[in-house]
C-alpha positions as semicolon CSV with decimal commas, in nm:
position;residue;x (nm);y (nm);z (nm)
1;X;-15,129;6,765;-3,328
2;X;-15,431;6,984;-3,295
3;X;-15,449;7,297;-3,068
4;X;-15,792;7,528;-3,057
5;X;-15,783;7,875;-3,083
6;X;-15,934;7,835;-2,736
7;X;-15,641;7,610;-2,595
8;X;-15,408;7,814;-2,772
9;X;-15,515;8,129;-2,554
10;X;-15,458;7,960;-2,248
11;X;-15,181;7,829;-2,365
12;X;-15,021;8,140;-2,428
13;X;-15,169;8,273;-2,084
14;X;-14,983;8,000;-1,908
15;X;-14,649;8,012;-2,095
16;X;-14,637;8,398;-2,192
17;X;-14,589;8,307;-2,557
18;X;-14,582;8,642;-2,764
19;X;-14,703;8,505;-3,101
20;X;-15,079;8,499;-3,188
21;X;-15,279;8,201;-3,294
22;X;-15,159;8,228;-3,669
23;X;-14,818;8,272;-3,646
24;X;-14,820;7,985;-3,369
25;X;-14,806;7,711;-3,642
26;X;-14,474;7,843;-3,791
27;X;-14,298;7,976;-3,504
28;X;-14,327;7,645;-3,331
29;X;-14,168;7,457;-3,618
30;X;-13,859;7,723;-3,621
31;X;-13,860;7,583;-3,237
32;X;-13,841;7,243;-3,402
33;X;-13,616;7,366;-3,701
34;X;-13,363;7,499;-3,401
35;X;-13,370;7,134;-3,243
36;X;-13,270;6,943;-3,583
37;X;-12,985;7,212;-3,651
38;X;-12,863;7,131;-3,308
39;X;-12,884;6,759;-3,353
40;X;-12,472;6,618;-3,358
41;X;-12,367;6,898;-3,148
42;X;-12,165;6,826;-2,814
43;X;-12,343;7,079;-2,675
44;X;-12,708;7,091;-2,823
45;X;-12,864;7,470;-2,818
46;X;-13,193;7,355;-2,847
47;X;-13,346;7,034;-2,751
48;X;-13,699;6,854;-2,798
49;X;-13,791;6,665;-2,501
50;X;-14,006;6,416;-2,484
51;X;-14,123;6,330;-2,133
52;X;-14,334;6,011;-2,127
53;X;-14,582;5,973;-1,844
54;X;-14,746;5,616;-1,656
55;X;-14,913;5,372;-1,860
56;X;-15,209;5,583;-1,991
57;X;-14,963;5,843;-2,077
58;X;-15,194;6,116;-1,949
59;X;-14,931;6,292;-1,861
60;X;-14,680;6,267;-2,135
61;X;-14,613;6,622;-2,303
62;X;-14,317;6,789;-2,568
63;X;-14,118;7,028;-2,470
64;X;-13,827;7,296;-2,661
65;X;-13,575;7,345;-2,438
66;X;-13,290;7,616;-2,515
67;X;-12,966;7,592;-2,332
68;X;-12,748;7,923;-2,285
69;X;-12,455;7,905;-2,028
70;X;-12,706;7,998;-1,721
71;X;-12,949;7,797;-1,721
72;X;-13,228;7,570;-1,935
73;X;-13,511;7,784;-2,062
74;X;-13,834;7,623;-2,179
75;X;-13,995;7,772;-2,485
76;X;-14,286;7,573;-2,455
77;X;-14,458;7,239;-2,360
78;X;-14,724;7,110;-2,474
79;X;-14,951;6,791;-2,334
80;X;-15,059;6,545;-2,507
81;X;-15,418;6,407;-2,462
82;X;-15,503;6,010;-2,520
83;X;-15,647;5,929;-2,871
84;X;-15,994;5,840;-2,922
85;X;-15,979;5,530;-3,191
């Protein structure tokens, strides 16, 4: 996965993410980190969701979702763009 310093910005416009474009890297694998801890549990805390679009998959994007006992909160999602072979 690659994300520009210039996607990154927006990014971080869109979602109001509070790290900058160095820590980004590492605090998105503690997201990750938080999902694999969760895995087995009845309840999960954190989930990665994977949301799969049509057949071009244009609009299929990742997500971290953390669940607390009001509601889902997304940390972040992130799109993914078609390859280029």
């Amino acid at each position: 996965m690659e994300v520009s310093e210039e996607e990154f910005q927006a990014l971080k416009q869109e979602q109001s993410i509070l790290v900058d474009f160095a820590q980004f890297p590492d605090k998105f694998i503690e997201l990750l980190e938080e999902c694999i801890s969760s895995r087995g549990e009845e309840q999960p805390r954190f989930l990665a969701v994977l949301r799969v679009g049509g057949d071009d998959a244009v609009d299929s994007n990742l997500g971290v979702v953390e669940t607390n006992k009001f509601k889902h909160l997304s940390h972040i999602s992130l799109r993914f763009k078609p390859g280029d072979d």
